[in-house]
TORKOL-4160 file (C-alpha; in steps of 0.2 Angstrom, whole numbers, padded with zeros to 4 digits, m for minus):
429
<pt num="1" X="0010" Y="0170" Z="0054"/>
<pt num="2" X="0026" Y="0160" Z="0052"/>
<pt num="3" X="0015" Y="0143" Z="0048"/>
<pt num="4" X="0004" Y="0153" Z="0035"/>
<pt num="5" X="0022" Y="0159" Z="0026"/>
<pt num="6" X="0029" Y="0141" Z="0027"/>
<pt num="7" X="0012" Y="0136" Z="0017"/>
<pt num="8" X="0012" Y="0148" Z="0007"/>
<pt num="9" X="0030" Y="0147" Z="0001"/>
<pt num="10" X="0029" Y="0128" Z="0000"/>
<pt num="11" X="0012" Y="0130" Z="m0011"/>
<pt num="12" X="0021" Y="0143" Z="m0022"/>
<pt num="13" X="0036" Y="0132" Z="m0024"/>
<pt num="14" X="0028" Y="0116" Z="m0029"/>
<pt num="15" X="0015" Y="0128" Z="m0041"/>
<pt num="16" X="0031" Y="0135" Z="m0050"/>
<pt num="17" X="0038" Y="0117" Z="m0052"/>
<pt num="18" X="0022" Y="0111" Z="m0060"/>
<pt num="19" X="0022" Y="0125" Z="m0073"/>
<pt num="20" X="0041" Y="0128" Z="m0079"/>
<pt num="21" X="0048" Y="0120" Z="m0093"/>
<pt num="22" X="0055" Y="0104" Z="m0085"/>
<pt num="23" X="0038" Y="0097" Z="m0079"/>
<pt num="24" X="0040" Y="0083" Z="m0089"/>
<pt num="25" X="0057" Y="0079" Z="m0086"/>
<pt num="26" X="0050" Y="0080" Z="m0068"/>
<pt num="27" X="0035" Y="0070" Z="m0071"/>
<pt num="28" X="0045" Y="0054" Z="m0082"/>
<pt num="29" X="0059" Y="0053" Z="m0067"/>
<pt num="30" X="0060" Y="0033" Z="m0062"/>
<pt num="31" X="0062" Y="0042" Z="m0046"/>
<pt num="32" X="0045" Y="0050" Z="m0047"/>
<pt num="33" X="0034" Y="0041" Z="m0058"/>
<pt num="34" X="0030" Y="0023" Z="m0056"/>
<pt num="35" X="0019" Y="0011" Z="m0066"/>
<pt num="36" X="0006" Y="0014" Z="m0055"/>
<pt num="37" X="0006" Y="0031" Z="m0048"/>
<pt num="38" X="0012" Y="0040" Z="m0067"/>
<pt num="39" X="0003" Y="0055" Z="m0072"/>
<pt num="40" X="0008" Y="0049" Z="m0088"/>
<pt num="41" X="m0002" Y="0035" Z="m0088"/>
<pt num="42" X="m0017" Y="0041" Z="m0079"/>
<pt num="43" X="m0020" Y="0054" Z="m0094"/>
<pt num="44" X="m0018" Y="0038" Z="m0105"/>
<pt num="45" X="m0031" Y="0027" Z="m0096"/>
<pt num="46" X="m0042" Y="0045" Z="m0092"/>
<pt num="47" X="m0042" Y="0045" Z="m0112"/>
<pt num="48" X="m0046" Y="0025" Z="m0117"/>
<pt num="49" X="m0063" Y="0028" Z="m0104"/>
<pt num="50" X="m0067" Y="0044" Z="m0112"/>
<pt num="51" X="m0067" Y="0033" Z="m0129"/>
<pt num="52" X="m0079" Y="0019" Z="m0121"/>
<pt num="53" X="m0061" Y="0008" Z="m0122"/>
<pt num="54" X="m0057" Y="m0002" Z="m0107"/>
<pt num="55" X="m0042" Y="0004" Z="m0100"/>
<pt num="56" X="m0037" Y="m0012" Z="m0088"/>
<pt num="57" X="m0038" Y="m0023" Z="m0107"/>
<pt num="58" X="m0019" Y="m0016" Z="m0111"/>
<pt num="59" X="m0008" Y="m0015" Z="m0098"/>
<pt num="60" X="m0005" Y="0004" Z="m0097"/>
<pt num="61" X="m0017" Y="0009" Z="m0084"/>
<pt num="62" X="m0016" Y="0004" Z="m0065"/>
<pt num="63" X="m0025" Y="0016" Z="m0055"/>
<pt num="64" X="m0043" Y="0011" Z="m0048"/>
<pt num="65" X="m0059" Y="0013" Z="m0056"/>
<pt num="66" X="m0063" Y="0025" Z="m0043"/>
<pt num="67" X="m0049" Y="0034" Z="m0048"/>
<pt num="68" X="m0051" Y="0034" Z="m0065"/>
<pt num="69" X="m0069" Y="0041" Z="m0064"/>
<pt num="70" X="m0062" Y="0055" Z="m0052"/>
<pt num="71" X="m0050" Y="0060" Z="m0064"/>
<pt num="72" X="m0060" Y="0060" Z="m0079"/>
<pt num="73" X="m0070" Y="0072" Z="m0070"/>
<pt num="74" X="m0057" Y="0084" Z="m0068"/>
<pt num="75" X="m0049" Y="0082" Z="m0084"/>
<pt num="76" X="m0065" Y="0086" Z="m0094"/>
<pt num="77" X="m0074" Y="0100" Z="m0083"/>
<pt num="78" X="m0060" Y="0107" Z="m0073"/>
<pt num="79" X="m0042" Y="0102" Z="m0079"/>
<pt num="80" X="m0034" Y="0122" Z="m0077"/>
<pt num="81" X="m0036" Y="0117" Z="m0058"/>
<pt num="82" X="m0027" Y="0102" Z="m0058"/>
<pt num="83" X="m0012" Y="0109" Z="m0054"/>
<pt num="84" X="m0019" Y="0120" Z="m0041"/>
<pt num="85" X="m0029" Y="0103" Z="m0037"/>
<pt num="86" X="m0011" Y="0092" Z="m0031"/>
<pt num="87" X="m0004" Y="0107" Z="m0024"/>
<pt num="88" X="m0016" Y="0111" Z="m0011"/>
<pt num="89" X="m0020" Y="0092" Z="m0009"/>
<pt num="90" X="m0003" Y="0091" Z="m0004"/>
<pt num="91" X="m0005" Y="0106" Z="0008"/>
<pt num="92" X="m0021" Y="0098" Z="0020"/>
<pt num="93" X="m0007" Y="0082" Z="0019"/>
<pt num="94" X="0006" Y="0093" Z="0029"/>
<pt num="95" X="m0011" Y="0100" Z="0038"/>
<pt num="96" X="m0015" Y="0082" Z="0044"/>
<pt num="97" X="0002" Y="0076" Z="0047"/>
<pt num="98" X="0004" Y="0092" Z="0061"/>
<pt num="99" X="m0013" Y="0089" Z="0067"/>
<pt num="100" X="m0009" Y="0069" Z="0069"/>
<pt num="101" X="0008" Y="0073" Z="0079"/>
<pt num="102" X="m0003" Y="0089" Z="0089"/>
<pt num="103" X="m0018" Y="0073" Z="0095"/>
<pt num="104" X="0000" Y="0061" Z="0097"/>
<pt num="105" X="0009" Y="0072" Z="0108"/>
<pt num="106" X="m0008" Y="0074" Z="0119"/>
<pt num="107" X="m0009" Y="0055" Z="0118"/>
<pt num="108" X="0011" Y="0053" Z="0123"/>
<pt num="109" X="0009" Y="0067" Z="0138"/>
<pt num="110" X="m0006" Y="0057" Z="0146"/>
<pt num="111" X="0006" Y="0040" Z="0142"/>
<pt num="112" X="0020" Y="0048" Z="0151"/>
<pt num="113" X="0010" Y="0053" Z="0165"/>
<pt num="114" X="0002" Y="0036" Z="0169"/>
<pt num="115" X="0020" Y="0026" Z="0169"/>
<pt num="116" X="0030" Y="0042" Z="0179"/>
<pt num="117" X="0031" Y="0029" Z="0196"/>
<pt num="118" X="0040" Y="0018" Z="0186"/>
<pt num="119" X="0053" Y="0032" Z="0179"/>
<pt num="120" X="0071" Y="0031" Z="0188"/>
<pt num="121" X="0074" Y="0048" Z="0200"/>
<pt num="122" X="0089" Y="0051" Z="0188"/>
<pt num="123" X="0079" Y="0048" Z="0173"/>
<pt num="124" X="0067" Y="0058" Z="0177"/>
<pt num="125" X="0074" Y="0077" Z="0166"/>
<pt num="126" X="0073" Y="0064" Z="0150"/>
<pt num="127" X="0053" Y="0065" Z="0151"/>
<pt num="128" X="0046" Y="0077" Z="0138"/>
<pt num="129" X="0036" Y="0095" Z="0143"/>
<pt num="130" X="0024" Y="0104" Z="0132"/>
<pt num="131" X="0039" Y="0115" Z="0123"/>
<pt num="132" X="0046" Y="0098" Z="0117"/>
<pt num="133" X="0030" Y="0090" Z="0111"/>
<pt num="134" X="0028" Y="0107" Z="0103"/>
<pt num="135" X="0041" Y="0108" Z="0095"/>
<pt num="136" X="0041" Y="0089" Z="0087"/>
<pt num="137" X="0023" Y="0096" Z="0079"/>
<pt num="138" X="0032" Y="0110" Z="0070"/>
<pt num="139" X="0046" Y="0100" Z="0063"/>
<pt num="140" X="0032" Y="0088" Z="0056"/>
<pt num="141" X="0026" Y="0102" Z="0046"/>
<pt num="142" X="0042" Y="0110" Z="0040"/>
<pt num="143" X="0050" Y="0092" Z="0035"/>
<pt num="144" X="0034" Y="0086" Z="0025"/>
<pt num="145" X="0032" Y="0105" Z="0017"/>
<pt num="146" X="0049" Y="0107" Z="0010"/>
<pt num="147" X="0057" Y="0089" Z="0008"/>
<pt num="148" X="0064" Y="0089" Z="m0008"/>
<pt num="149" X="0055" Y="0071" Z="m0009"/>
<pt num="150" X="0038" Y="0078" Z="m0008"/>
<pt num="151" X="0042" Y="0094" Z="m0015"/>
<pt num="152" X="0045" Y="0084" Z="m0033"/>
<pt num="153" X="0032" Y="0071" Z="m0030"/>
<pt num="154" X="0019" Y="0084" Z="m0029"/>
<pt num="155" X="0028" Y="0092" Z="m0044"/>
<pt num="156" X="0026" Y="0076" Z="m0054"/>
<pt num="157" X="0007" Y="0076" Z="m0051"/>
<pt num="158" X="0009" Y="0059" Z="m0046"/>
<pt num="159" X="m0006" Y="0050" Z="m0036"/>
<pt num="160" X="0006" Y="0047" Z="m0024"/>
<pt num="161" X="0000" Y="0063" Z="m0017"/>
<pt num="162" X="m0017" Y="0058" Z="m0016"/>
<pt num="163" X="m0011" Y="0040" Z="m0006"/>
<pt num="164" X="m0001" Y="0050" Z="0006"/>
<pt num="165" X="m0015" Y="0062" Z="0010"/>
<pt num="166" X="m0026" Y="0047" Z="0012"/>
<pt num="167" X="m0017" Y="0040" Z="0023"/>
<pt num="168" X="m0012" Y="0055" Z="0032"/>
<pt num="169" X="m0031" Y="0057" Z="0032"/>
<pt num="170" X="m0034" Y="0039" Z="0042"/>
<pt num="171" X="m0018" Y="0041" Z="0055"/>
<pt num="172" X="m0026" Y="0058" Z="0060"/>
<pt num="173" X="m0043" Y="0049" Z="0062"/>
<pt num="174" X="m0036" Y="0037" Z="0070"/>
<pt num="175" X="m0027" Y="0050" Z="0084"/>
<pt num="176" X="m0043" Y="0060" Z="0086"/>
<pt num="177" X="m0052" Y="0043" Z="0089"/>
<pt num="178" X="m0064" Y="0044" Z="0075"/>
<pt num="179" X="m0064" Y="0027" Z="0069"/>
<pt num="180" X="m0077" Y="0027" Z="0052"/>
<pt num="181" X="m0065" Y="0040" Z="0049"/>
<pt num="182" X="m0047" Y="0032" Z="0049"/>
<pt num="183" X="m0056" Y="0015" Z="0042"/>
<pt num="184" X="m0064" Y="0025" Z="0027"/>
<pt num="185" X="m0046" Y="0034" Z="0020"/>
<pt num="186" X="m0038" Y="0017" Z="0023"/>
<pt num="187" X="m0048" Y="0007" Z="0015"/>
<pt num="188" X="m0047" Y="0021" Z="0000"/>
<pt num="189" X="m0030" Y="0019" Z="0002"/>
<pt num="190" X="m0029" Y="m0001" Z="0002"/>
<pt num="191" X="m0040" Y="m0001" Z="m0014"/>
<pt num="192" X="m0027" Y="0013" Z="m0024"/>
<pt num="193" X="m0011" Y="0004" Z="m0018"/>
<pt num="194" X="m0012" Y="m0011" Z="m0008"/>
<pt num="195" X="0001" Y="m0008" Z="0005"/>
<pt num="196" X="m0008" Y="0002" Z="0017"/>
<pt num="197" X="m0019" Y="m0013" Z="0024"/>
<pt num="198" X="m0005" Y="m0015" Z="0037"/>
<pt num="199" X="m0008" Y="0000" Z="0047"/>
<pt num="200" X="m0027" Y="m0007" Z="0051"/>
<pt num="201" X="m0016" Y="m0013" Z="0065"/>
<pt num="202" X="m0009" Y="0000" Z="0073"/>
<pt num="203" X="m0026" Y="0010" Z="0068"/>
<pt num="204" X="m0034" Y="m0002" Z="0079"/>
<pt num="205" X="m0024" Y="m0001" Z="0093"/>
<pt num="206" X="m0024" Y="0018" Z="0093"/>
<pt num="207" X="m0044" Y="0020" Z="0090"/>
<pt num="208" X="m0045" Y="0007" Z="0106"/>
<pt num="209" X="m0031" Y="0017" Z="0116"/>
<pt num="210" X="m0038" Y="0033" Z="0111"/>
<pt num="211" X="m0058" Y="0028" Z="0115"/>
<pt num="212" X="m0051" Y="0019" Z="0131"/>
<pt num="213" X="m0065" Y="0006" Z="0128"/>
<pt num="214" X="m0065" Y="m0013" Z="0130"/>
<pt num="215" X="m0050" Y="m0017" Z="0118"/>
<pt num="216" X="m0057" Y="m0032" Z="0110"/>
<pt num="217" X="m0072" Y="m0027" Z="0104"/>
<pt num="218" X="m0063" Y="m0008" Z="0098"/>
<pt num="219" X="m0053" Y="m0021" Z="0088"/>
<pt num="220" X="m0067" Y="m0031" Z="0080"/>
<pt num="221" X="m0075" Y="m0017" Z="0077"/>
<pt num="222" X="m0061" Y="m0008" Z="0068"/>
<pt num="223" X="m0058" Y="m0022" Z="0056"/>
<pt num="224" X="m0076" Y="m0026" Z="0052"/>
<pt num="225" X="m0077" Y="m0008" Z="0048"/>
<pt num="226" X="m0063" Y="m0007" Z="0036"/>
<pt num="227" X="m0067" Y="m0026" Z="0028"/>
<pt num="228" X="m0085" Y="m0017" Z="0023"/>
<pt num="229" X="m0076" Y="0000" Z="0018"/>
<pt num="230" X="m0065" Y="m0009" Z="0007"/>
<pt num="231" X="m0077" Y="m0021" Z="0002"/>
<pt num="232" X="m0090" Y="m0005" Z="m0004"/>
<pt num="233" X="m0076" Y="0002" Z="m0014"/>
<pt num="234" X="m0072" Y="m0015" Z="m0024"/>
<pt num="235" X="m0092" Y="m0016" Z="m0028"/>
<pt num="236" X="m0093" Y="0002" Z="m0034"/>
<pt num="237" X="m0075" Y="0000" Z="m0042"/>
<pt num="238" X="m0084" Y="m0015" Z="m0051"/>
<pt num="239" X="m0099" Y="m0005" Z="m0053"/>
<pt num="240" X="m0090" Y="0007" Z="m0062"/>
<pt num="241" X="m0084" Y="m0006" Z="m0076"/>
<pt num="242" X="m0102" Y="m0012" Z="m0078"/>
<pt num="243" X="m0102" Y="m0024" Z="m0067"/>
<pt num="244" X="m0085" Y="m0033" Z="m0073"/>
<pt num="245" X="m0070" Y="m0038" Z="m0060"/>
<pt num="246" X="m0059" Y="m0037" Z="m0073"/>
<pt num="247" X="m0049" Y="m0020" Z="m0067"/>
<pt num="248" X="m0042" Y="m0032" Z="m0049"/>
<pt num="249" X="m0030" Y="m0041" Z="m0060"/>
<pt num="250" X="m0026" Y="m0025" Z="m0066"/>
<pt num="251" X="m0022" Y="m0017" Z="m0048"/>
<pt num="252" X="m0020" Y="m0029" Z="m0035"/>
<pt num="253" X="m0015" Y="m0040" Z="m0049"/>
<pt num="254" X="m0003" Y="m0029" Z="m0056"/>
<pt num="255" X="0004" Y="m0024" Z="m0038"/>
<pt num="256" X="0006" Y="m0043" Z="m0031"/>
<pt num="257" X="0013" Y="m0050" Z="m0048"/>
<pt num="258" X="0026" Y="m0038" Z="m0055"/>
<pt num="259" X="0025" Y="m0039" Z="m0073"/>
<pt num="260" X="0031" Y="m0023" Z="m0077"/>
<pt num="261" X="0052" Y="m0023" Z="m0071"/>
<pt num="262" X="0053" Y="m0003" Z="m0078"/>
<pt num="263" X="0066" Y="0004" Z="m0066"/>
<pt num="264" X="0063" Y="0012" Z="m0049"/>
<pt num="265" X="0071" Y="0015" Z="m0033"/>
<pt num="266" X="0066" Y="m0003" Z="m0026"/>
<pt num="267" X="0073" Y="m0019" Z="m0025"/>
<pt num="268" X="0062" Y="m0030" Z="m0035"/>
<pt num="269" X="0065" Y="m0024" Z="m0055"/>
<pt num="270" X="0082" Y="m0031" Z="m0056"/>
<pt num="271" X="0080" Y="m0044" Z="m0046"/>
<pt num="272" X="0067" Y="m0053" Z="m0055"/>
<pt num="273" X="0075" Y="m0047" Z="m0072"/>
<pt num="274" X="0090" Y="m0057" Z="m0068"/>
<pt num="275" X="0079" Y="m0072" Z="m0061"/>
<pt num="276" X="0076" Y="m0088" Z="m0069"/>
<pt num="277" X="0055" Y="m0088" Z="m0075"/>
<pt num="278" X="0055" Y="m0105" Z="m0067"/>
<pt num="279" X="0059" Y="m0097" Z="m0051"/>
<pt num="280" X="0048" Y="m0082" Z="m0054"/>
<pt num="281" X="0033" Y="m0088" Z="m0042"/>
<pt num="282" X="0044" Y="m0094" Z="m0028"/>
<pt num="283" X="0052" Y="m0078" Z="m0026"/>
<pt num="284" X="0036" Y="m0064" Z="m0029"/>
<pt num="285" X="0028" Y="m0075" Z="m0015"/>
<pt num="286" X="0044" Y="m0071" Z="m0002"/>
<pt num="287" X="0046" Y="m0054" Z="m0008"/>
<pt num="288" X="0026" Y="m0049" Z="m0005"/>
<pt num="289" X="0026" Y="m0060" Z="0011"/>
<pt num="290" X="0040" Y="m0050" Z="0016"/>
<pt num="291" X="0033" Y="m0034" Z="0013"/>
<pt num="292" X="0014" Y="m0038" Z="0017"/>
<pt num="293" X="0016" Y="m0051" Z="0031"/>
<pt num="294" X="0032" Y="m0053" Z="0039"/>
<pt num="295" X="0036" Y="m0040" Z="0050"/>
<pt num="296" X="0017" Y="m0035" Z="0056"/>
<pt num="297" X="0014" Y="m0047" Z="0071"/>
<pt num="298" X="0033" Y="m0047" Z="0079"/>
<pt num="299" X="0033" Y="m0028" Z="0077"/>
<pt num="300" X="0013" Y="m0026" Z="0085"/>
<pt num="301" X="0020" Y="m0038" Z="0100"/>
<pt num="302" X="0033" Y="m0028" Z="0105"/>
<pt num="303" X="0027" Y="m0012" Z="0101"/>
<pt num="304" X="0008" Y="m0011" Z="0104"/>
<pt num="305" X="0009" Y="0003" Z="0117"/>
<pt num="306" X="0017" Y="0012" Z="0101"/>
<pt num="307" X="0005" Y="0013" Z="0088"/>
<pt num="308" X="0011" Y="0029" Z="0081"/>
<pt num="309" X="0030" Y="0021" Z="0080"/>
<pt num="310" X="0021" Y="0005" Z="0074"/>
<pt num="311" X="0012" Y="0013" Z="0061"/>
<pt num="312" X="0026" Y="0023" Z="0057"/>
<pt num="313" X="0039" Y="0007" Z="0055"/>
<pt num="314" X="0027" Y="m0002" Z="0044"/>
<pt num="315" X="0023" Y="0015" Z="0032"/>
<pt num="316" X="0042" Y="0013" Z="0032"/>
<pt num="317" X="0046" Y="m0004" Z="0029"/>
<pt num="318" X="0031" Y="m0007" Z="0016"/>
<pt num="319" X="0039" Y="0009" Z="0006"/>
<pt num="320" X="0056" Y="m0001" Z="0006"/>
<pt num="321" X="0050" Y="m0018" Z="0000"/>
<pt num="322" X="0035" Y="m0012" Z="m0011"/>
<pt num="323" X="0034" Y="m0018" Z="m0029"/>
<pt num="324" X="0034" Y="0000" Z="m0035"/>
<pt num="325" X="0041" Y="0013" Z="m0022"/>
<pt num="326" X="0045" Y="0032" Z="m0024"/>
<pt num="327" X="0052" Y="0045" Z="m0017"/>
<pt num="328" X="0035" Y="0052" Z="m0014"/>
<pt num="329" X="0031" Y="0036" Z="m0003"/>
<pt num="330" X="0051" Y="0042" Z="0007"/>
<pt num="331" X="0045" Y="0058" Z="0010"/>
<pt num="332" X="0029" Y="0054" Z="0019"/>
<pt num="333" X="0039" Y="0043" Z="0032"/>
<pt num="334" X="0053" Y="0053" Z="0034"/>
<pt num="335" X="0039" Y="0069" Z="0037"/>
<pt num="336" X="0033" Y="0057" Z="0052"/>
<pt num="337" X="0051" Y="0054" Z="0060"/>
<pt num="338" X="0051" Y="0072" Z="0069"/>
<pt num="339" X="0037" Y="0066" Z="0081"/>
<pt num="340" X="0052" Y="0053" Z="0089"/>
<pt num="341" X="0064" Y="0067" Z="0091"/>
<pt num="342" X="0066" Y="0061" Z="0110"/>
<pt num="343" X="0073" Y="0047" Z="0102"/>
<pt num="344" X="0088" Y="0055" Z="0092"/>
<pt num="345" X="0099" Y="0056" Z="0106"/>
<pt num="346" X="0100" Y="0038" Z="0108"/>
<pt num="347" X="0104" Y="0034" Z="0091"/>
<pt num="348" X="0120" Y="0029" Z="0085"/>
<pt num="349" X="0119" Y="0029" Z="0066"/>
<pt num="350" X="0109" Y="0047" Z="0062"/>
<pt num="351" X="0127" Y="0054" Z="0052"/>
<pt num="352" X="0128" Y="0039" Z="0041"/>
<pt num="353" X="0110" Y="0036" Z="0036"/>
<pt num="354" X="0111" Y="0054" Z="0034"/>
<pt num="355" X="0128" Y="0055" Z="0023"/>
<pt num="356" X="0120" Y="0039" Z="0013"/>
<pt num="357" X="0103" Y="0049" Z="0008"/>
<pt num="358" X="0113" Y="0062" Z="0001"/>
<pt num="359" X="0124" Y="0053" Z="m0007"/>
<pt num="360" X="0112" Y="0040" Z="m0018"/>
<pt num="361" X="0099" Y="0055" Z="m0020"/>
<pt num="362" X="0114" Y="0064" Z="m0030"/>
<pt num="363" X="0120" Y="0047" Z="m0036"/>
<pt num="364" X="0103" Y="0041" Z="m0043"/>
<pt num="365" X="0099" Y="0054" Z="m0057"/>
<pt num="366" X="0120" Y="0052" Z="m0061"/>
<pt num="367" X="0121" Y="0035" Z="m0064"/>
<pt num="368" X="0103" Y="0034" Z="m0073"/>
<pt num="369" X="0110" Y="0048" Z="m0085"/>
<pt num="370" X="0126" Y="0037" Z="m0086"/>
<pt num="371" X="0119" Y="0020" Z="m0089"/>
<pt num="372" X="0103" Y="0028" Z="m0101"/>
<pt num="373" X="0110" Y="0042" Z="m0111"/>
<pt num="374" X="0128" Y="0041" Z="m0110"/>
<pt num="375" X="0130" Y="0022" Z="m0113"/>
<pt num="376" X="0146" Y="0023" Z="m0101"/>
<pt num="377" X="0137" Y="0013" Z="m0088"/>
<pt num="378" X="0125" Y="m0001" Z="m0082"/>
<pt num="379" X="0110" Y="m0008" Z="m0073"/>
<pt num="380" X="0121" Y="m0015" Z="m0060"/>
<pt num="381" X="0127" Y="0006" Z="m0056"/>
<pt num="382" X="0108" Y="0010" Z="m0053"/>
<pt num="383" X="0105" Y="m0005" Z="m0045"/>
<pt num="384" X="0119" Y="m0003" Z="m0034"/>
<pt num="385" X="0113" Y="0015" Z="m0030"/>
<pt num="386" X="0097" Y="0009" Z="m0026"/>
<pt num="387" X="0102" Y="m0004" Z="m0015"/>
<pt num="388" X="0113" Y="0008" Z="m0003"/>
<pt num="389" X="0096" Y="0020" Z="m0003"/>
<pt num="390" X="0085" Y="0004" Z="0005"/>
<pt num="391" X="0101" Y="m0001" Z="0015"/>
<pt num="392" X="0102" Y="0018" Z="0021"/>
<pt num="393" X="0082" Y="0016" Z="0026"/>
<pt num="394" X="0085" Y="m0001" Z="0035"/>
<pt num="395" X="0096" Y="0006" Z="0044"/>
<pt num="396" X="0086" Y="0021" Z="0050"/>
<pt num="397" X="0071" Y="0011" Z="0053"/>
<pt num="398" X="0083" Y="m0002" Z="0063"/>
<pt num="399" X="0090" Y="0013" Z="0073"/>
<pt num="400" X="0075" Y="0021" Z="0077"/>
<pt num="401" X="0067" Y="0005" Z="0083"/>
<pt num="402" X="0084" Y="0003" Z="0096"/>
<pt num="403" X="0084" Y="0019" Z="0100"/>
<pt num="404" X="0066" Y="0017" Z="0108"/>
<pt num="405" X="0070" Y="0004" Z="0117"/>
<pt num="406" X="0086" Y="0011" Z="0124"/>
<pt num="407" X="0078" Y="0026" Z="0128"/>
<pt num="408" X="0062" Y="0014" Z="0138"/>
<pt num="409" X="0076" Y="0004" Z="0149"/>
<pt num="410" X="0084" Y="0019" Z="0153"/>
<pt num="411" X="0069" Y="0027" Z="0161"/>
<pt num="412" X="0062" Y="0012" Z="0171"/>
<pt num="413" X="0082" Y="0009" Z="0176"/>
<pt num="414" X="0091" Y="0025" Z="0176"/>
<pt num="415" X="0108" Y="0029" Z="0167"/>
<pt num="416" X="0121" Y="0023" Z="0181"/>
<pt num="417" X="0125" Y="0005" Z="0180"/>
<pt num="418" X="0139" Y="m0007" Z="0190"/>
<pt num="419" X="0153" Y="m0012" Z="0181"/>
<pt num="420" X="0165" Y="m0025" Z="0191"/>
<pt num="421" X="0156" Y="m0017" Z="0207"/>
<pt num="422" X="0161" Y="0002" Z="0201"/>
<pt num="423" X="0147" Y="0014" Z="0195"/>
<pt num="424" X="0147" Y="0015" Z="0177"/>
<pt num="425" X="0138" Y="0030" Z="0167"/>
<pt num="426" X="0127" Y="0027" Z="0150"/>
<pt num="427" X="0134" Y="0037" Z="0139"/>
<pt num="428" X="0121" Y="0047" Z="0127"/>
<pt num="429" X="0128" Y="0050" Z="0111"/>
């Protein structure tokens, strides 16, 4: 009864939000609405296709063909549900999210299980019961359903919503060990916003740990499933445009380039604002390798028996360095943190992070107001603001990660250690 009332009051909630006199103060937020996930823009491109116009020939529209079609559907047959549509789409996201950390929590007991002769005797009350992994599930739930993060992205009818139940979609696939399942919602996911192509790799890992085949050929067989997903989507995106490849410029294009520099709550619109065009290429290349490449291969080594907490870092870290990141993209992550709640204890930084989140969320729509409306400040106090919200992120990323492998040395070694040849005890903060 307690998980249909937080539904339901969550549903109602974001309902009331889409239908009150603010909506489009909402919807326009640079916090919410980006270039490519604006409901603003998606009614503009929805009407260019209904008036046989090309929407990729302008450089307003950057949804996929897919998409487009989709919405044009809607918008001409059914748009009185389309609030009702985001709402409830939001609603099976914080279904799959609880139902991921439910098939996580089975996976994590049988892990725990398997390494309990290599758990220290006095580190053996840290090892998690049912209660704990229990209660991990239900504050998955609850965080997803009412961060104030998802709560106004879902208010701003942003697709956003749509890529964070896709993606919610594949990780719960991936747990359950459904593999055409977790490769089709990310691959839908790559083709609407890029990013996701990093978590084939912990999809991989989990579909082969889950399905306890030969790992190998789980992993070939992953990825040649995704590459013709993602490939079938691209054909019948090109379809869609009569035959015409035009719209991957567009999208891909749009997302690898970074013509637009509107501002947002990532770090690449003032930087390339204030950058020399000369230097322009240079620059886009380190930034995307940074937030496509960089960090997938030292992160999978060190953390394969993870992939939950891998897949979790690299939805975080892609949603810091991303071209055009929102809050919406925040809220999904931080909705996924809960299932490492083991791990809280050993981290040192959770009051600042914390402080710093509350402090540039109440800062951001300040100093925007200050710098736009007000002319009493500048891009350098958004940009600033900004800045301390990815810094805050690093560090909870950063944290978390420590905290994991603090927690894995204490269990395999135990908490007492000799200092000068006098037992010393770890101290859990």
């Amino acid at each position: 009864m307690a998980v249909i009332l937080k539904y339901l009051v969550a549903g109602l909630v974001r309902f009331w939000l889409i239908h009150i006199d603010y909506w489009q103060t909402i919807a326009n937020r640079v916090e919410i609405a980006t270039p490519l996930n604006s409901w603003k823009r998606l009614v503009e491109g929805v009407y260019l296709y209904d008036h046989n116009i090309n929407p990729y020939e302008g450089d307003s529209f950057h949804e996929s063909p897919i998409m487009l079609v989709f919405f044009h559907f809607l918008m001409k047959r059914v748009p009185f549900l389309l609030p009702a549509f985001f709402t409830i789409l939001d609603l099976l996201t914080a279904y799959l999210l609880y139902k991921t950390s439910k098939a996580f929590a089975r996976i994590f007991k049988e892990s725990q299980e398997n390494m309990l002769h290599n758990v220290e005797e006095e580190s053996k009350t840290m090892l998690l019961n049912d209660a704990h992994l229990k209660e991990a599930s239900e504050y998955v739930l609850s965080v997803y359903l009412f961060n104030p993060y998802s709560v106004l992205n879902c208010a701003g009818m942003t697709t956003t919503v749509i890529q964070n139940f896709l993606v919610a979609a594949s990780l719960w696939g991936a747990a359950s060990g459904y593999r055409i399942l977790a490769c089709a919602f990310i691959a839908l996911a790559t083709h609407q916003a890029l990013y996701p192509v990093l978590l084939i790799v912990p999809i991989a890992i989990l579909l082969a740990d889950v399905n306890k085949g030969c790992n190998k050929c789980s992993y070939i067989r992953t990825l040649l499933v995704f590459v013709l997903c993602w490939g079938f989507l691209i054909y019948i995106s090109a379809h869609i445009m009569d035959g015409s490849y035009q719209y991957v410029y567009n999208t891909y294009g749009f997302i690898l380039t970074v013509p637009d520099l509107k501002p947002n709550i990532g770090l690449f619109w003032y930087f390339f604002t204030e950058m020399f065009e000369h230097f322009r290429l240079l620059f886009v290349c380190a930034f995307q390798i940074n937030a496509l490449a960089l960090y997938v291969v030292p992160l999978t080594l060190r953390f394969k028996k993870e992939p939950v907490l891998l897949a979790t870092v690299l939805i975080a870290l892609s949603t810091i360095f991303r071209s055009y990141p929102c809050i919406g993209d925040v809220g999904f992550y931080l909705a996924l943190l809960p299932m490492w709640k083991h791990l809280f204890t050993f981290m040192q930084q959770k009051f600042i992070v914390g402080c710093a989140f509350i402090i540039t969320s109440a800062l951001g729509p300040t100093v925007w107001h200050l710098w736009i409306y007000s002319g009493s400040a500048n891009a350098n106090f958004f940009f600033g603001v900004t800045l301390s919200f990815a810094t805050a992120q690093i560090f909870l990323i950063t944290d978390l990660l420590f905290a994991y492998i603090k927690r894995e040395f204490t269990l395999k070694h135990g908490s007492s250690r000799l200092l000068d040849g006098k037992p010393a005890k770890l101290v859990l903060r």
